[in-house]
C-alpha positions as CSV (number, residue, x, y, z in Angstrom):
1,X,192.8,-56.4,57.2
2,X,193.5,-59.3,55.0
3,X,194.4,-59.2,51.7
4,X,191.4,-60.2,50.0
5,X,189.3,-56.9,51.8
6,X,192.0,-54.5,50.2
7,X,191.8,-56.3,46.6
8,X,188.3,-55.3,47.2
9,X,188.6,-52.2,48.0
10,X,191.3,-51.0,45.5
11,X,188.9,-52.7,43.0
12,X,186.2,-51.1,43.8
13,X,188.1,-47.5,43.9
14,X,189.7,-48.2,40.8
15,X,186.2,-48.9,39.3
16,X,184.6,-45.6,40.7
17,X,187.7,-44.0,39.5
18,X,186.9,-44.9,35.9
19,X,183.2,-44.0,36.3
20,X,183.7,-40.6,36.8
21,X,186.6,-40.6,34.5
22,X,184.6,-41.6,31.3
23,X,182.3,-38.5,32.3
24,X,184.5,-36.5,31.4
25,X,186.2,-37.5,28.4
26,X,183.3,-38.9,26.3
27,X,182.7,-37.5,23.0
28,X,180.6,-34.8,23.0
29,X,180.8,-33.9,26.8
30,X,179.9,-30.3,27.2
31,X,182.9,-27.5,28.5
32,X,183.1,-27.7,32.6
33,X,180.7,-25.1,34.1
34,X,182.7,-22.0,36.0
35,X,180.8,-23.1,38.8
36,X,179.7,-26.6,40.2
37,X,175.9,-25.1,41.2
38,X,175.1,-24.0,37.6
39,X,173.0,-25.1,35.7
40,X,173.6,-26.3,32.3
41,X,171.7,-24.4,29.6
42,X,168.3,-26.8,28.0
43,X,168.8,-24.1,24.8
44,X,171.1,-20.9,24.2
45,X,169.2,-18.3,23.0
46,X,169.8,-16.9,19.6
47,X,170.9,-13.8,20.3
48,X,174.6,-12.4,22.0
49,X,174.8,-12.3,25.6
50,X,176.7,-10.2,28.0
51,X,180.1,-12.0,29.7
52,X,182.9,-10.9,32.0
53,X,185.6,-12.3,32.8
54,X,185.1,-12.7,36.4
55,X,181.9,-13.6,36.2
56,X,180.3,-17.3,35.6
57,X,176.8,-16.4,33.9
58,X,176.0,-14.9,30.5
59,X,173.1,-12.7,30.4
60,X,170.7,-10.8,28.5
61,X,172.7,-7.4,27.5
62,X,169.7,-5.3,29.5
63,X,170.4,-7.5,32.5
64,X,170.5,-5.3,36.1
65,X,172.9,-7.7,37.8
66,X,175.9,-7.9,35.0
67,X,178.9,-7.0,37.2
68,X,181.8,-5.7,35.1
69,X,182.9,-4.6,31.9
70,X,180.8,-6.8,29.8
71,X,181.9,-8.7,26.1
72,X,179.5,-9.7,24.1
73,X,179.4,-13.1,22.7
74,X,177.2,-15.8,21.3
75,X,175.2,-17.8,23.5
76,X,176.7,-20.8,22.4
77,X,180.0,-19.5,22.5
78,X,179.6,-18.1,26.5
79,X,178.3,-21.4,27.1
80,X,181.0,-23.7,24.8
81,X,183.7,-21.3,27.7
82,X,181.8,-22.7,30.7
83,X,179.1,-20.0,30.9
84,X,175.8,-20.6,32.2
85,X,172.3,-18.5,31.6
86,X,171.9,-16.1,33.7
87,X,169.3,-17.4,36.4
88,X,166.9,-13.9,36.5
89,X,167.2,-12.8,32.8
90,X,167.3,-16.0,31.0
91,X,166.0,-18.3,33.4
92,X,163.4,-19.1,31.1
93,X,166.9,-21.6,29.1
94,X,167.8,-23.2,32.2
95,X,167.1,-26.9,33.0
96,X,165.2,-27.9,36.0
């Protein structure tokens, strides 16, 4: 390849490079999910929510499909860790 095709492309990696970069170290970027298919949270609810460590969802302390020893947090606290709402109990503060 010549060298004008590889300025190119080292250019235009370079350029993609810092595009995704900046997402991730603008102000006010939210914590990384636990899981690349959550969804973020539209609202926490106002209430504590149910976490475990291995888990990646924070739900409603009555919740059927908590798998663990649950801690109870703060929904903005479960989510400011990574947590997202629970899809079947608090599906109702996801974004879609």
């Amino acid at each position: 390849m010549s060298r004008r095709v590889w300025t190119g492309v080292v250019l235009a990696a370079g350029l993609m490079a810092a595009a995704v970069g900046y997402g991730y170290s603008r102000p006010g970027a939210t914590a990384t999910l636990l899981s690349r298919h959550s969804m973020p949270a539209m609202q926490a609810p106002a209430r504590e929510v149910a976490i475990t460590p291995e888990g990646k969802l924070f739900h409603d302390p009555s919740c059927p499909y908590i798998h663990g020893k649950p801690e109870m947090v703060s929904a903005q606290e479960a989510a400011r860790r990574g947590y997202t709402p629970c899809p079947r109990c608090l599906g109702k503060y996801l974004r879609r």
